[in-house]
N, C-alpha and C positions, 0 to 999 in steps of 0.2 A: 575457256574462261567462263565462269558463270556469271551470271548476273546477279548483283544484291540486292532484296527487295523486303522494306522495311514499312511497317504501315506507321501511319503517322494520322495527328487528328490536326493538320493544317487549315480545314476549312473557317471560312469566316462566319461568325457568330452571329451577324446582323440578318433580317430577313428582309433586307431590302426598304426602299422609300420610295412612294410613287406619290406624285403631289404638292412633295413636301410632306407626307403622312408616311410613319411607318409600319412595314409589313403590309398587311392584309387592309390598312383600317381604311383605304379608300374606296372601296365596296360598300359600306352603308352611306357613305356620302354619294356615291353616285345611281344608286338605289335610293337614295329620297329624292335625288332629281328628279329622275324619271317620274317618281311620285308626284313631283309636285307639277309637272310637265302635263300630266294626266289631271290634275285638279284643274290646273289651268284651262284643260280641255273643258272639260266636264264645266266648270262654272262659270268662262267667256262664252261658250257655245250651248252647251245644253241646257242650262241653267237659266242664260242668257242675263246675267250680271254686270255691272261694266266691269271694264278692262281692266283700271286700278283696284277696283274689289278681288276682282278674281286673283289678279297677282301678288297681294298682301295675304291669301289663302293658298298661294300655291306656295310660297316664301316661307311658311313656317313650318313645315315639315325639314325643310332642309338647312333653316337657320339653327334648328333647334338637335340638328344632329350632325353640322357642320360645329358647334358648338360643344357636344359631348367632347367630339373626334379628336378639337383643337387645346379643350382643355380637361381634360380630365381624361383622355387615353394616349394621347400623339407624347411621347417623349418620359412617359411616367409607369412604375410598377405595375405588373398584370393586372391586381386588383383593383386598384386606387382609385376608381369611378364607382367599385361598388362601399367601399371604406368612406370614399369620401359624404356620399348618399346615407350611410349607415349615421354617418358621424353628425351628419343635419339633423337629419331627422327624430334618429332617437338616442342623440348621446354618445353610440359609437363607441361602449364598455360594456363588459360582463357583468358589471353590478348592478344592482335592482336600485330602482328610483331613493332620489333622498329620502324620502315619506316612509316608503319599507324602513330602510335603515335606519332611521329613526327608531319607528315601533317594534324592531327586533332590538337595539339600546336601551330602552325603556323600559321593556319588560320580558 
């Protein structure tokens, strides 16, 4: 008797969550620790700063990328951090400014 053997696309779809983050995305979070781990060095000791100074400078590399991580990549579209960034800053359409459009109406 032979054996039947059928391929099939069973596997699951997710790429995993470590964190609470999914996939990959807790790698830049724990790459600005380390960052800010070393600032901490660097501006407690070499610097020679005080200790709350130093620590409100090491805090913001990884507030400010625990933040991307938590709102605008963790649970939303591939793009949507750079859409949402597009969308601030410059309107986040293919049309040219009201002003242009205007002066192409006018004349």
């Amino acid at each position: 008797m032979e054996l039947r053997h059928t391929d099939t696309n069973s596997a699951d779809d997710s790429r995993g969550r470590v964190f609470g983050l999914d996939g990959n995305l807790y790698l830049p979070v724990v790459i600005a620790a380390v960052v800010g781990l070393g600032l901490l060095a660097v501006c407690g000791v070499g610097l020679r700063t005080g200790w709350t100074v130093a620590g409100v400078i090491a805090g913001i590399p990884l507030a400010i990328t625990l933040a991307w991580a938590v709102l605008l990549k963790n649970g939303r579209p591939p793009a949507y951090d750079r859409d949402w960034v597009e969308q601030y800053l410059g309107g986040g359409d293919f049309s040219r400014s009201a002003g242009q459009q205007r002066g192409l109406l006018d004349g």
